[in-house]
C-alpha positions as CSV (number, residue, x, y, z in Angstrom):
1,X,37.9,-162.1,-123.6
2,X,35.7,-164.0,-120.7
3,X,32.4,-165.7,-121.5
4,X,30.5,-165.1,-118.0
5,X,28.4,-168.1,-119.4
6,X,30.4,-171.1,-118.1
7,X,32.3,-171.7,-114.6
8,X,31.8,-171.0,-111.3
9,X,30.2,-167.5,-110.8
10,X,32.1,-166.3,-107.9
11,X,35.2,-167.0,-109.8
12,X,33.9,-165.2,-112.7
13,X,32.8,-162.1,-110.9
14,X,35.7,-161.6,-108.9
15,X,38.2,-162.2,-112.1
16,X,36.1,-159.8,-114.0
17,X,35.2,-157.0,-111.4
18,X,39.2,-156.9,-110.6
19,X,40.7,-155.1,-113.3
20,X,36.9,-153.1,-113.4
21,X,37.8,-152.0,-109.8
22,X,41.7,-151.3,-110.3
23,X,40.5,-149.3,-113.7
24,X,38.3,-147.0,-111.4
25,X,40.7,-146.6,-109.1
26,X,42.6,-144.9,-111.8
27,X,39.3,-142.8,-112.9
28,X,39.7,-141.5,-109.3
29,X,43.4,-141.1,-109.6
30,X,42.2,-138.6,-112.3
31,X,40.3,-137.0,-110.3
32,X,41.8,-137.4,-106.9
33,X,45.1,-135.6,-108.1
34,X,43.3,-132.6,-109.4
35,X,42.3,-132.7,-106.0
36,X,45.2,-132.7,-103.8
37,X,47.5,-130.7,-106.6
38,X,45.0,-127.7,-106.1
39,X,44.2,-128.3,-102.7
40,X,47.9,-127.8,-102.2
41,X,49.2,-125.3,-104.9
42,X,46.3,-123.5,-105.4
43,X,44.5,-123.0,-102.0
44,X,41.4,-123.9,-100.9
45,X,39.1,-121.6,-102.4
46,X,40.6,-123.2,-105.9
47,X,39.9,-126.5,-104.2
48,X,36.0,-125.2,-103.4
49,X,35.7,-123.9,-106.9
50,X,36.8,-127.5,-108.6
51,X,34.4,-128.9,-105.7
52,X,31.2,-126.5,-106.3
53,X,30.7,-127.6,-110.1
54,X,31.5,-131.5,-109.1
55,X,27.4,-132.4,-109.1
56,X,27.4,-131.0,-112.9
57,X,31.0,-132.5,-113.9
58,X,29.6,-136.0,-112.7
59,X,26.1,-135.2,-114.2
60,X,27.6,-134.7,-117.8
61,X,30.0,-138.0,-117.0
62,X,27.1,-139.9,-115.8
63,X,24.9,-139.7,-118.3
64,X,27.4,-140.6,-120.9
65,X,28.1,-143.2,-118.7
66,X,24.8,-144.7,-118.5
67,X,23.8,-144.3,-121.6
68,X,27.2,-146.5,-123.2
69,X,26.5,-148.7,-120.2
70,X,23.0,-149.2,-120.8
71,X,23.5,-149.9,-124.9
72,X,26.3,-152.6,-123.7
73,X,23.9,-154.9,-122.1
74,X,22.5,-155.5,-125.3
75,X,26.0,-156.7,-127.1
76,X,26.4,-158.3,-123.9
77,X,23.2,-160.1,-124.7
78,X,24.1,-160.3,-128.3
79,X,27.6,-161.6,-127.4
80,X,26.5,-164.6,-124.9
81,X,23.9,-165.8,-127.4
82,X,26.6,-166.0,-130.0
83,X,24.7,-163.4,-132.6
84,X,27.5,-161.0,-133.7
85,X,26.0,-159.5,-136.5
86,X,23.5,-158.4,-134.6
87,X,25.9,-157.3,-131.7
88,X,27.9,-155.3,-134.7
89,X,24.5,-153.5,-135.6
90,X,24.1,-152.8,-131.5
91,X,27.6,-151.2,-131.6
92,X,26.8,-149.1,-135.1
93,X,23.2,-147.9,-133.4
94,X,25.2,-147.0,-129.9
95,X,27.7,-145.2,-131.9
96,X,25.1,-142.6,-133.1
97,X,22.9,-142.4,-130.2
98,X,25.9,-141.3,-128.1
99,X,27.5,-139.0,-130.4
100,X,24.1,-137.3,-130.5
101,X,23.5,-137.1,-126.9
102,X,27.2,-135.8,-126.3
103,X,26.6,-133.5,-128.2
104,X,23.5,-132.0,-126.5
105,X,25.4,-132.1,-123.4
106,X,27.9,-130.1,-124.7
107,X,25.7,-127.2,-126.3
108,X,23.5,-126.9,-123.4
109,X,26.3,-126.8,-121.1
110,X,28.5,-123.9,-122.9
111,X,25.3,-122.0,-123.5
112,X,23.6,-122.2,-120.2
113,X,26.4,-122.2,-117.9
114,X,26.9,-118.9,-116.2
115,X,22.9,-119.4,-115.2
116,X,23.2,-122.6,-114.1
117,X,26.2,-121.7,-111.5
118,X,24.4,-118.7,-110.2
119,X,21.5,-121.4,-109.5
120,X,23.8,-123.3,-107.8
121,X,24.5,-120.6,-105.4
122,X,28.3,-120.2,-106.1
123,X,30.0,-117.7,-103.9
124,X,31.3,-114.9,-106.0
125,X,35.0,-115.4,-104.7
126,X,35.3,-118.8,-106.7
127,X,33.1,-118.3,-109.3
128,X,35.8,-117.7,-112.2
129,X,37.5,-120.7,-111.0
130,X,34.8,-123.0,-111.3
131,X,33.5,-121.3,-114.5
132,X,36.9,-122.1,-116.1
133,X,36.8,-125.5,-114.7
134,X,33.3,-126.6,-115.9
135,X,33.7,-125.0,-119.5
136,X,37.1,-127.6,-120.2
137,X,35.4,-130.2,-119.0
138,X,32.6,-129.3,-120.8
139,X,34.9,-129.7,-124.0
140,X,36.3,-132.1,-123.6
141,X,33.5,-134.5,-122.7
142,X,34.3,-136.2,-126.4
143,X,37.2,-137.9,-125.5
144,X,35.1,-139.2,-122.1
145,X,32.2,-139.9,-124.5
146,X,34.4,-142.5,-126.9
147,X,36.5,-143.7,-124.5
148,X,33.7,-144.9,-122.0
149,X,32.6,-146.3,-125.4
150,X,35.0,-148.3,-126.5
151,X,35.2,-149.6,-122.6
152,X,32.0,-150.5,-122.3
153,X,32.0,-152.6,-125.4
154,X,35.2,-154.4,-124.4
155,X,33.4,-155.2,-121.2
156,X,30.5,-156.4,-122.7
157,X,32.0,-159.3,-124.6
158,X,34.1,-159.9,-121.6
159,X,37.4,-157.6,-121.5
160,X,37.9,-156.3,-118.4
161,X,42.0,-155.8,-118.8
162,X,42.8,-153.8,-121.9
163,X,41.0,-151.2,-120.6
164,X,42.6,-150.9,-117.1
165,X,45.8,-151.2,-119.3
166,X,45.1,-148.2,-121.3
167,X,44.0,-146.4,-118.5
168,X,46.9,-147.0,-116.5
169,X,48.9,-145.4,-119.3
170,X,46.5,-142.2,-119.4
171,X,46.5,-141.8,-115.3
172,X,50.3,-141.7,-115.5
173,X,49.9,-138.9,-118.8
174,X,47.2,-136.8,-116.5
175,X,49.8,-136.8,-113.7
176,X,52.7,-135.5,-115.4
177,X,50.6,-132.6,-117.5
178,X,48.9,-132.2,-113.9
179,X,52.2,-131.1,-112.3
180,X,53.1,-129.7,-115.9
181,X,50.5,-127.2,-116.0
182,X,49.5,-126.6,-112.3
183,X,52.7,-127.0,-110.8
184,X,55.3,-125.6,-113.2
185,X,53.3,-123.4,-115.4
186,X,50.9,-121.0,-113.9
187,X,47.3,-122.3,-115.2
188,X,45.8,-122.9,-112.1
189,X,42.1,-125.0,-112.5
190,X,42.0,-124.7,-115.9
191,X,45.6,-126.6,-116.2
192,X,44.0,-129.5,-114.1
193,X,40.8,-129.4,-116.2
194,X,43.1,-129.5,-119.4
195,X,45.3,-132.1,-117.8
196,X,42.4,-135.1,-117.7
197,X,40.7,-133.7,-120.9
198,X,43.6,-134.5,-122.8
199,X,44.7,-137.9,-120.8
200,X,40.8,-139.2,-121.7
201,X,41.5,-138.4,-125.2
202,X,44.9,-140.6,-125.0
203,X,42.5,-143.4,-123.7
204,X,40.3,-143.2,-126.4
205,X,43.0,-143.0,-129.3
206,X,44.7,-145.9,-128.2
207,X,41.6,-148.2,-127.1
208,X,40.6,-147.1,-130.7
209,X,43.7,-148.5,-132.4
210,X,43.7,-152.0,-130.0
211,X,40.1,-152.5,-131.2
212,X,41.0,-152.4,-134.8
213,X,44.2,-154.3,-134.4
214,X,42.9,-157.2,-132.1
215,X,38.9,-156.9,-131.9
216,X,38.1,-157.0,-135.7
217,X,35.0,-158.9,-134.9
218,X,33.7,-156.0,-133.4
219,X,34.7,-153.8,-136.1
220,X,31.5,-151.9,-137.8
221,X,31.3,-151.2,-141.6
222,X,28.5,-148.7,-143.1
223,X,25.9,-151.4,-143.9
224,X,25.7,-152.4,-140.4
225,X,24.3,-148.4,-139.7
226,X,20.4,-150.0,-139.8
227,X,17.6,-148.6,-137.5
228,X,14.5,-151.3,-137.6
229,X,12.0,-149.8,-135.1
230,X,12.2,-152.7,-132.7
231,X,16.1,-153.1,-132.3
232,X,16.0,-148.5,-131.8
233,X,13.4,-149.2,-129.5
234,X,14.8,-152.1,-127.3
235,X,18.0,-149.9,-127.4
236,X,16.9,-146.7,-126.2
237,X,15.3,-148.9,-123.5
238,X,18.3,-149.9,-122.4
239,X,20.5,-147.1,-122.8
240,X,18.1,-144.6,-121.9
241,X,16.8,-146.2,-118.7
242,X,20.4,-146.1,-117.4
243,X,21.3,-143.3,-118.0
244,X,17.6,-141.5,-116.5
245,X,19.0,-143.9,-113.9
246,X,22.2,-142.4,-113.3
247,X,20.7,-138.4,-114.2
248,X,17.9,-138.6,-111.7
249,X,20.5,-139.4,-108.8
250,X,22.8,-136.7,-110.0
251,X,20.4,-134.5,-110.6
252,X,19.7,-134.9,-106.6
253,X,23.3,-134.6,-106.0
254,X,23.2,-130.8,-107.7
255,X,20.0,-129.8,-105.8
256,X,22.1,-131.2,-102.4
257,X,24.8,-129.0,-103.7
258,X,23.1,-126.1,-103.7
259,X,22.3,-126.4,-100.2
260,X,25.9,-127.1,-99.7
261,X,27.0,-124.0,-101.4
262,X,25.1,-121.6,-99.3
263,X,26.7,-122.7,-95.9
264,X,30.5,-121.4,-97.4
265,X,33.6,-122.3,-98.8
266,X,34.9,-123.8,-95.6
267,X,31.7,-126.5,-96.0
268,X,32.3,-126.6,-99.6
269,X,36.4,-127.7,-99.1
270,X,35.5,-129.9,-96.2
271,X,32.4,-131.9,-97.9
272,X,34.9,-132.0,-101.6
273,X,37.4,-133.6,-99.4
274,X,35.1,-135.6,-97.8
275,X,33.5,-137.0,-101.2
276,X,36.9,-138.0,-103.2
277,X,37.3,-140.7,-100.1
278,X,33.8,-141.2,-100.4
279,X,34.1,-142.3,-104.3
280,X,37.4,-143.9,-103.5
281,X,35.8,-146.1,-100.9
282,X,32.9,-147.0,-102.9
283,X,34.8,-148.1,-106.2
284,X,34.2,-152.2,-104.9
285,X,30.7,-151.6,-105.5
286,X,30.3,-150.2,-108.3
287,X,33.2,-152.8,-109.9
288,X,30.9,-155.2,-108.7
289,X,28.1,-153.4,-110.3
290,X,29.5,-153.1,-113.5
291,X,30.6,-156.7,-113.7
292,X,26.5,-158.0,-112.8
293,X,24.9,-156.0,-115.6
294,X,27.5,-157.9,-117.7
295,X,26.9,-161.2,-116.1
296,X,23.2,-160.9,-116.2
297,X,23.0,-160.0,-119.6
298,X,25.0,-162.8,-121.1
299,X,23.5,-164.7,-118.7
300,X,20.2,-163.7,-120.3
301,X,21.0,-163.7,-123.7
302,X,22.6,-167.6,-123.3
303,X,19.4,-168.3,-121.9
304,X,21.0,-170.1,-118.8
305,X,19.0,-168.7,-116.7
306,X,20.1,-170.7,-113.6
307,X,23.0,-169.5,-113.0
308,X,21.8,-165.8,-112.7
309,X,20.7,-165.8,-109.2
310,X,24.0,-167.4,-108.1
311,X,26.1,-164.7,-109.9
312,X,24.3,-162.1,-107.8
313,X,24.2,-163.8,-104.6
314,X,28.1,-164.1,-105.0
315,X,28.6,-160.4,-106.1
316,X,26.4,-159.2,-102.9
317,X,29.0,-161.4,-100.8
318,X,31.8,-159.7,-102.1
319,X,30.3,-156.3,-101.7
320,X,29.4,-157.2,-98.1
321,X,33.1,-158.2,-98.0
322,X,34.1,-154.7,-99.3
323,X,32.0,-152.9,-96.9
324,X,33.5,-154.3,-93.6
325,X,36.7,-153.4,-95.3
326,X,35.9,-150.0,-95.8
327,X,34.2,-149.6,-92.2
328,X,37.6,-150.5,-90.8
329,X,39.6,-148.1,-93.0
330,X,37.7,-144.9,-92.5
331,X,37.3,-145.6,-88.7
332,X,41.5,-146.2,-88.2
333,X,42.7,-144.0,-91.4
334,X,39.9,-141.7,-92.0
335,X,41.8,-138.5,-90.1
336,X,44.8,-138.7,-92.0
337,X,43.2,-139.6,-95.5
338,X,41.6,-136.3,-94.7
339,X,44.6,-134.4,-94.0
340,X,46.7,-136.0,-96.8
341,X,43.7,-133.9,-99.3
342,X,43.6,-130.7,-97.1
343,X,47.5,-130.6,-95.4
344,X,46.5,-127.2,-94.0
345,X,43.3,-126.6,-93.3
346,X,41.3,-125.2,-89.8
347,X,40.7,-127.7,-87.5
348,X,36.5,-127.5,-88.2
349,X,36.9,-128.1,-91.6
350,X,39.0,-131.5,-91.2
351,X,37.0,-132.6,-88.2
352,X,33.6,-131.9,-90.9
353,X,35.0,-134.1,-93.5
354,X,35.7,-137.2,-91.0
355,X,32.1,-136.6,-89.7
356,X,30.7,-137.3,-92.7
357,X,32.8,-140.1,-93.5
358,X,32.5,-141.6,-90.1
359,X,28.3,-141.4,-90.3
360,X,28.2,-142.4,-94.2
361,X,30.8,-145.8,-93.8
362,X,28.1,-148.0,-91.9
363,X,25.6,-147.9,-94.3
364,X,27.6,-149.2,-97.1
365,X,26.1,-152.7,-96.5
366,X,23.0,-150.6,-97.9
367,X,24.5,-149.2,-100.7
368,X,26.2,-152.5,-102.5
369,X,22.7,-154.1,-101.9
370,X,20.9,-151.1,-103.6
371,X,24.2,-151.0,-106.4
372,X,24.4,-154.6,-107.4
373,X,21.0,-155.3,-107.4
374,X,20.2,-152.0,-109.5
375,X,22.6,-153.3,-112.0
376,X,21.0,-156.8,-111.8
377,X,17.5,-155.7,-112.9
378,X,19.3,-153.9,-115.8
379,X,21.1,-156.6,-117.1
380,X,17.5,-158.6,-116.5
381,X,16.0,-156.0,-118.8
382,X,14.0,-154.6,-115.9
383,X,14.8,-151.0,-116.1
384,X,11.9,-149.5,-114.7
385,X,12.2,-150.2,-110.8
386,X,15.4,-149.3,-110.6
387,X,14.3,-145.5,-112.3
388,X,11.4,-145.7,-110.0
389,X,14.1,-145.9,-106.6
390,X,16.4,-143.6,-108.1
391,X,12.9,-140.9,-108.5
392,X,12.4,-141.4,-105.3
393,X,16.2,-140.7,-103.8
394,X,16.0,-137.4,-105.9
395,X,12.3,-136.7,-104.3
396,X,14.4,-137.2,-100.8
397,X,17.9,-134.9,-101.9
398,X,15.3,-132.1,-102.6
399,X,13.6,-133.0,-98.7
400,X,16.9,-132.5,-97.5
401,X,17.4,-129.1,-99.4
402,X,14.0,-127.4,-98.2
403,X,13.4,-129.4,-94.7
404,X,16.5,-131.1,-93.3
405,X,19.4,-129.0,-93.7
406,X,17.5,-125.9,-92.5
407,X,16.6,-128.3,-89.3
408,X,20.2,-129.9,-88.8
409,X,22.6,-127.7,-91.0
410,X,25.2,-129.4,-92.8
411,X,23.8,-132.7,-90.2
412,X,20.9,-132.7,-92.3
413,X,23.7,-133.4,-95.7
414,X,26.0,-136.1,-94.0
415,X,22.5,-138.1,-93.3
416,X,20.8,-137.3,-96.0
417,X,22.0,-140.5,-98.1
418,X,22.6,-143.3,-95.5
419,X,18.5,-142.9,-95.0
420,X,17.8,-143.3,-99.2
421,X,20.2,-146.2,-99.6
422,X,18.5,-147.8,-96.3
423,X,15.1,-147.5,-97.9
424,X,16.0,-147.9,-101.9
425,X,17.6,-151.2,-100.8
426,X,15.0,-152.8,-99.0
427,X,12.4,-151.8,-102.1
428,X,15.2,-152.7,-104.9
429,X,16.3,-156.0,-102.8
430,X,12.4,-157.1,-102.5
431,X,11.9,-156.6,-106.5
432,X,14.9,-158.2,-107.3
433,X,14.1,-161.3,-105.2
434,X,10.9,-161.4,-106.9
435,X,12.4,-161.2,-110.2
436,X,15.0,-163.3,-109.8
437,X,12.6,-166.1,-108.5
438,X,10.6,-165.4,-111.7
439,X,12.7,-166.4,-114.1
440,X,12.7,-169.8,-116.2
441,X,13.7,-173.0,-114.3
442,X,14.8,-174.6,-117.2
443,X,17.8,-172.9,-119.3
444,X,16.6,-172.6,-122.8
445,X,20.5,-171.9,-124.8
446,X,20.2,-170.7,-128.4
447,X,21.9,-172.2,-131.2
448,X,24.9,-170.2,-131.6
449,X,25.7,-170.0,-127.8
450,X,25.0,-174.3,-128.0
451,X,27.4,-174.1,-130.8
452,X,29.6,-172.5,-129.0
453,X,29.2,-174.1,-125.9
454,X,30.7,-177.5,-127.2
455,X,33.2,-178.6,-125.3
456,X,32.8,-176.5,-122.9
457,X,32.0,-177.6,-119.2
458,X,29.3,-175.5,-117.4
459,X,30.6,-175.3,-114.1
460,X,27.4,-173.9,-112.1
C-alpha cells in the first residue's frame, strides 16, 4: 500500500499512476484485440457492428465505473485520516449501491435493446452482429461491476500494483479464449464478447481471494451493513456525481454515434479504428486522473491541505509531458497504427481514420487539463462543476448531431471534441484555481492520521 500523505508529490503521482497506466493499457488490450481479431477474421462489417454499439458498451462500463470510483474517494478519505471503521462501513454501503445499480443496467439493457439500436441508426447488414455483441456484454457486466470494485478500493488505500498484476493474468486469459473462440471455433462477435466477459470475471475471482488473504483490514462483516442518512447521503454524492459525470459524456458519445451510423459502414470501420488509438493514446491521462482523485482525497481527509495544489500542478506536468509524446507518435506512426487495425481496407477509409487522429492529437494539452483537474474537484468534494462542464460537452455532441455534421459531414465529428475539451478546460481550469486557492493555509491532521504520522517525514 502507498500513503499519498507524505513525500514528494511528483514522486508519489508518477509511482502510483504507473501501474494505473500499464493496468489500462491492458483494459485496452481487452478491447484492442477484439478489435484487430475481427477486423481481421471476421471482416469489416463484424468490425462496424462491434464498433456501432461501442457508445453503449462504454456507457454501461462507465457508469459502473464512476460510480465505484466516486464511492472510493470517500475510503480514500477515510483511509488518509486513519478511520477504518468508518472506511469498512464506506466499502459495506458501496457494496450495495453498486450491486443495485448493476443491476438496473443490466435489466434495462436486455429489455430495451433491439429499440435502442434501431435509435441508434444501425444499418440492417450488421445489426445481428452488434445485437449479439451488446447482449454478452450486457451479461456479463457483473464480473466488470466487482472487479472495478475490488480495484477501486485497492487504489483507494494506495494499491496501485495488485491490480495491474491480476489483470495482466486476465489480458493474457482474454487472448487465448479470443483466438479460441474467434479464430479456431466459429463464434464470430459473440466469441470475442464471451472472451473478455469471462477474463473480467477471472479478475474479479482472484482480486476477491488476494483481498481476503492479504487486505483483511478491509474485510466487511454484516454489522458494518449501516445506512445513517448522512454517511448514504455524502456517498451517493460522491458516487453519484461521478458517475452523472461519466454518463452525461457518454451519453453525448451515443447521440455522436448516431450521426456516425447514418454516414455507413465504411465511416463506422474507419472512426472504430480511429477511436481504439484514440483510447490507447489517452490512457496517461486518465492514469493521471485516477491517481489525483486518490491523492486529493487523502490529501483531504489527512487534512494536509498544502500539499494538494502541488500534487496537481505535478500531475498536469506529467500530462503535458504525455501529450507532446503522443503528438509525436500519431504524426510519425499514426498510418501504420491504422493499418496494423484495418490490414485491408480501401484507401478512404484508412486515410479517414489518420484524419481524425491527426486533427484530435493537438488538443490533448486540453484534454489532461480538463481530466486532471475534473478528477481534482472530485477528490476536493466539489462534484458539481465538473457535472456542470460535462452538461455542457453533451449540450455540444447533440450541436454537432443536428448542425455540424450536416454542415461539414463526418468534418463536423473529427472536430467536434477538440472544441469541448478547449472550452471545458479553460471553465474547469479557472474553478479549480479558485478552489484550490481556497483551501485552508494551515494543515489541520486528525488524530489517527497524527498517530500515524509519527515518524514519518512529510517530504512537501
Amino acid at each position: 500500500m502507498k500513503e499519498l500523505t507524505s513525500g514528494k508529490p511528483m514522486k508519489l503521482i508518477i509511482s502510483f499512476a504507473l501501474p494505473v497506466l500499464l493496468g489500462l493499457v491492458f483494459q485496452q488490450a481487452y478491447s484492442l484485440t477484439d478489435t484487430v481479431i475481427i477486423g481481421r477474421q471476421l471482416g469489416e462489417n463484424a468490425l462496424a457492428a462491434v464498433g456501432s454499439t461501442s457508445a453503449v458498451v462504454s456507457l454501461m462500463f462507465n457508469i459502473i465505473n464512476g460510480l465505484v470510483t466516486g464511492f472510493a474517494i470517500l475510503v480514500a478519505k477515510n483511509f488518509g485520516a486513519g478511520d477504518h471503521d468508518e472506511m469498512r462501513r464506506t466499502i459495506a454501503r458501496t457494496i450495495t449501491f453498486s450491486a443495485a445499480a448493476a443491476a438496473v443496467i443490466i435489466v434495462g439493457i436486455a429489455c430495451f435493446i433491439d429499440p435502442l439500436l434501431h435509435a441508434l441508426d444501425t444499418p440492417e447488414s450488421i445489426f445481428e452482429d452488434a445485437r449479439t455483441y451488446l447482449f454478452i456484454v450486457d451479461l456479463g457486466l457483473v464480473a466488470t461491476l466487482f472487479y472495478n470494485l475490488e480495484s477501486a478500493i485497492l487504489r483507494a488505500v494506495g494499491d496501485s500494483v495488485i491490480p495491474l498484476v491480476i489483470l495482466m493474468i486476465s489480458t493474457a486469459l482474454n487472448i487465448g479464449l479470443d483466438v479460441l473462440m474467434v479464430c479456431v471455433l466459429p463464434m464470430g462477435v459473440a466469441g470475442a464478447a464471451l472472451a473478455t466477459v469471462i477474463a473480467q470475471f477471472v479478475s474479479a475471482v482472484i482480486c476477491l481471494i488476494y483481498l481476503i488473504k492479504k487486505r483483511p483490514f478491509l474485510m466487511i462483516k454484516p454489522k458494518d451493513f449501516r445506512f445513517t442518512a448522512s454517511s448514504t447521503a455524502e456517498l451517493l454524492s460522491a458516487g453519484c456525481g461521478m458517475a452523472l459525470m461519466y454518463s452525461i459524456v457518454d451519453i453525448g458519445s451515443i447521440v455522436l454515434q448516431n450521426g456516425i451510423n447514418g454516414f455507413g459502414e465504411d465511416i463506422i470501420a474507419a472512426h472504430t479504428a480511429a477511436r481504439k488509438l484514440f483510447s490507447f493514446t489517452i490512457m496517461p491521462f486518465s492514469a493521471i486522473s485516477a491517481t489525483l482523485v486518490t491523492y486529493t482525497s487523502q490529501n483531504r481527509g489527512a487534512g494536509k491541505y498544502s500539499r494538494i495544489g502541488k500534487g496537481v500542478k505535478s500531475g498536469l506536468l506529467l500530462g503535458f509531458a504525455c501529450a507532446a509524446f503522443d503528438v509525436l507518435l500519431i504524426y510519425t506512426l499514426g498510418r501504420l497504427m491504422v493499418s496494423f487495425i484495418l490490414p485491408d481496407c480501401a484507401q478512404y477509409v484508412e486515410d479517414t481514420a489518420v484524419l481524425y487522429l491527426r486533427v484530435n492529437v493537438p488538443f490533448y494539452f486540453f484534454l489532461t487539463v480538463l481530466l486532471g483537474l475534473r478528477s481534482s474537484l472530485q477528490g476536493l468534494g466539489r462534484s458539481i462543476i465538473p457535472i456542470i462542464a460535462s452538461c455542457i460537452e453533451l449540450i455540444w455532441k447533440i450541436c454537432t448531431v443536428l448542425f455540424m455534421i450536416p454542415w461539414l459531414d463526418y468534418m463536423g465529428v473529427i472536430l467536434s471534441e477538440p472544441i469541448i475539451w478547449t472550452v471545458c478546460a479553460v471553465i474547469i481550469g479557472i474553478i479549480a484555481l479558485m478552489t484550490i486557492r481556497a483551501l485552508p493555509k494551515e494543515d489541520s491532521v486528525s488524530e489517527p492520521a497524527l498517530e500515524k504520522a509519527k515518524g514519518e517525514p512529510d517530504d512537501q
